[in-house]
N, C-alpha and C positions, 0 to 999 in steps of 0.2 A: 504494500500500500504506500503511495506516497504523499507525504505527508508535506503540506507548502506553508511558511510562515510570510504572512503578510506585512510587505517591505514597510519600512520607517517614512518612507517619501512616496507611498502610497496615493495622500493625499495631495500631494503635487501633482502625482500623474492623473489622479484624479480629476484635478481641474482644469490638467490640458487634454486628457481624453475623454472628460465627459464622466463615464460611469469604469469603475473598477467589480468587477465580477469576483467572489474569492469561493472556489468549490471547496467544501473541508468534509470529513468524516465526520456522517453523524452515528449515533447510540440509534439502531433501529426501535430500541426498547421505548424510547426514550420520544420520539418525537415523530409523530406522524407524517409531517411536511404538506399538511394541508395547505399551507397557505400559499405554495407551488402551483394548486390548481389554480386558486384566483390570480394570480399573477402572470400565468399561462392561458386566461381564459379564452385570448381568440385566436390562442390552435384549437382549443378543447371546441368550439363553437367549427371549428375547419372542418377536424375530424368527422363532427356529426352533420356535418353537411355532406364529406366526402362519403359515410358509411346511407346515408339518404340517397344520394345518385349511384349509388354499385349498388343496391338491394331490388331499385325497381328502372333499373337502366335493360333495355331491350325487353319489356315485359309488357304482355297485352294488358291484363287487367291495372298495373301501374299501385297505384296505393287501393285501390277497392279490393286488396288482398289482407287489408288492415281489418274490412269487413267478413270478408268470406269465410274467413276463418273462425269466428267464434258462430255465426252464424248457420254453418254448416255443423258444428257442434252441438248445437241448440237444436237443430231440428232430427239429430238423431237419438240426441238423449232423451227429445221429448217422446219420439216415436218407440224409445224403448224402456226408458226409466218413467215417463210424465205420466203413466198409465197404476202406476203402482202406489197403492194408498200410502199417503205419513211421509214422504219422501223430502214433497215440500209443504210448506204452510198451508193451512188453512185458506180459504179466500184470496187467494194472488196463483194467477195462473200460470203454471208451468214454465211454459215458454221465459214470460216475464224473468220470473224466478232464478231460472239457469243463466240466462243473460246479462243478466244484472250480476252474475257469482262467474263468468266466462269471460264477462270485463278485461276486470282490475288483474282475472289472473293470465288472460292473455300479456298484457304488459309484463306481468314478472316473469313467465313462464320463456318470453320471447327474449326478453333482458336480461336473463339469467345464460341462455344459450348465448347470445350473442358477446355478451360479456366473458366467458369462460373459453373463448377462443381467440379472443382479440391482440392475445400478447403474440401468441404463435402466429395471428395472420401479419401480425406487424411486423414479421420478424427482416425484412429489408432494411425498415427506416428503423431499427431498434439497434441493429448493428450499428451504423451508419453515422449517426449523428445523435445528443445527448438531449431529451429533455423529460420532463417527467412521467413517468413511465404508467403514473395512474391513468394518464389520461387517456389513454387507451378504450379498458372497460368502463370509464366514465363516459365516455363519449358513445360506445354502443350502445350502453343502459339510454344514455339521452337522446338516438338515433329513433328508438320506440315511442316516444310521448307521443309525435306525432299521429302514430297510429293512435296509439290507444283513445287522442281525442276525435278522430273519424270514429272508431267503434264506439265513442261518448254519443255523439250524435246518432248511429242509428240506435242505439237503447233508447234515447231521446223520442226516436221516431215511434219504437218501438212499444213507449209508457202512451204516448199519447191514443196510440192504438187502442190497446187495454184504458183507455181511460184514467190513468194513475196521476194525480194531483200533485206535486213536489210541494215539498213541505219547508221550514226555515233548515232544518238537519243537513239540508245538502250542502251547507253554509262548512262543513265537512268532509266533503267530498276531498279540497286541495290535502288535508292532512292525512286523510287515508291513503290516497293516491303516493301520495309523501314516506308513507309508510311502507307503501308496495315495490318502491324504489331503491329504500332506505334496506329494504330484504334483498332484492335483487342483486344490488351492489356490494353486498356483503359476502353474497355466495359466491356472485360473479367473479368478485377481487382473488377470493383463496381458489376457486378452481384454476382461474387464469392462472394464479402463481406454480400449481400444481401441474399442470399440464402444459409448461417451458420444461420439465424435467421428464415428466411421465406422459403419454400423448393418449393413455387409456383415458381420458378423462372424456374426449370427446364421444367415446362409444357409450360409458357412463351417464354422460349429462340425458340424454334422451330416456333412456330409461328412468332413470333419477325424475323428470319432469314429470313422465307418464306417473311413477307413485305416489312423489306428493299431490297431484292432482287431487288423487282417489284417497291422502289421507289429509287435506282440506275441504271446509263445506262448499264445495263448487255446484256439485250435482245433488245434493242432500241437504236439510236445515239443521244444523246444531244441536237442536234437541232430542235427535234421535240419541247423542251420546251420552250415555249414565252419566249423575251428577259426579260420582265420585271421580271421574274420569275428565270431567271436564278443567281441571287448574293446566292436566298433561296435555291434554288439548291442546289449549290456549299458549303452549311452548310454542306453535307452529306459526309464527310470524303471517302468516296468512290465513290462520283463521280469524283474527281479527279483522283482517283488510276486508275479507271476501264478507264476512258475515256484517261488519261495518257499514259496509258500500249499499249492501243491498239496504240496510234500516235508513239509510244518508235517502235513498230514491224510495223505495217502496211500502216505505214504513218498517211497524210493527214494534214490539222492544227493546230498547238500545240497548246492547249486548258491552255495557261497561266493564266487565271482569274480562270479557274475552280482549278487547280493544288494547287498554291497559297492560296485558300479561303479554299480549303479544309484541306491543308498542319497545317495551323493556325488551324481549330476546331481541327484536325487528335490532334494535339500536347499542345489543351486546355482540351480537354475530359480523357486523358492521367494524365493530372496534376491534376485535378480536381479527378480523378477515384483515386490518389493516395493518396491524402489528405483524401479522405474517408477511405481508407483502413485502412492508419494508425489511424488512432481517432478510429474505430471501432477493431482495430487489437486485443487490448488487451483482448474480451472477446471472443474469437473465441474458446479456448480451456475451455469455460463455458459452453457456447451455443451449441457448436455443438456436 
């Protein structure tokens, strides 16, 4: 490692070259280096343009794939799970129901992939030239908002259909949504880290996606799971989001133990994924 001590007439050079740059070692323990992003923020704002023109560059449908997709999920769970009593609520219809829970998890579920391969696709300009390295999976996780606000609007379309009234709770929507990002980017950060060394991860992540689906309330309402079961639940940083999302548009009772318990992992997985990152960051442009 080599180590530079920052000259005595620094500040001279300073004033005749404008700005002095001083790279030093830091304690990965020890400091995150958040404040890298904001001071980077228009590559971070580059990247998520450039990861928006390679996603729907030469594609028929173009961004109406931001809809198709939860949508065509909607219409086969309805045709096969929407028929089966207790699944969802009382009084709120099926469709609705799964839509409203296929959202918020399209975004994670899409941000979660695309975050978790971002280091290895970048591995050109990761070699090549220095700057910080989060900005990567930060940028994919934020290539998806986009979509997720077209699938906003056909739910949109979709409440007025059913007739569903928006209430002041949607006034909630930015913090959950916030929360579903806040998970995404957590997992997104340590798989990315793991998968510069190990490349099983990309076969992993799809799988991975497909279980937590089916062990958050996407397709099913919360209440089917015994009480005693539910604090373990509530560890799933998206059962909050998803069961949240749905009270924020279509009613029903605000599920505050779940929100809460989730909100806490949402933002421990997060801190945790980034202490990894950093301790690991240094050999990314060896490894990969």
């Amino acid at each position: 490692m080599l180590l530079t001590e920052k000259p005595k007439a620094a500040s001279t050079a300073a004033a005749w070259e404008g700005e002095t740059v001083v790279i030093e070692p830091r304690h990965p323990w020890r400091k995150l280096g958040l404040g890298e992003i904001w001071s980077h923020r228009e590559l971070l704002y580059f990247f998520i343009w450039r990861d928006l023109k390679v996603r729907y560059k030469q594609t028929a449908f173009g961004a109406a794939w931001a809809v198709l997709q939860p949508v065509l999920l909607m219409l086969v769970f309805s045709a096969s799970l929407g028929r089966i009593a207790g699944v969802g609520p009382k009084g709120v219809p099926y469709p609705l129901f799964v839509f409203a829970g296929l959202v918020p998890w399209t975004l994670f579920a899409s941000s979660l992939t695309g975050a978790s391969n971002s280091l290895v696709g970048g591995e050109a300009i990761i070699t090549k030239v220095y700057f910080p390295r989060l900005l990567l999976p930060c940028a994919s996780v934020g290539s998806f908002v986009l979509d997720f606000v077209i699938s906003l609007a056909a739910l949109a379309v979709l409440m007025l259909y059913y007739g569903v009234a928006l209430s002041p709770a949607i006034l909630w929507l930015p913090a959950l949504t916030l929360m579903a990002i806040v998970t995404a980017l957590g997992v997104g950060i340590f798989l990315a880290s793991v998968n510069v060394r190990y490349r099983d991860v990309k076969y992993v992540v799809p799988f991975l996606v497909q279980l937590w689906m089916f062990a958050s309330p996407v397709v099913y309402t919360s209440t089917l799971i015994p009480t005693e079961w539910r604090g373990l639940f509530a560890l799933n940083p998206m059962t909050g989001v998803v069961e949240g999302f749905r009270w924020a548009l279509i009613g029903g009772p605000r599920p505050d133990d779940l929100i809460v318990v989730s909100a806490v992992a949402a933002v421990a997985v997060l801190f945790g994924a980034l202490v990894y990152f950093r301790r690991v960051e240094r050999s990314f442009a060896d490894v990969i």
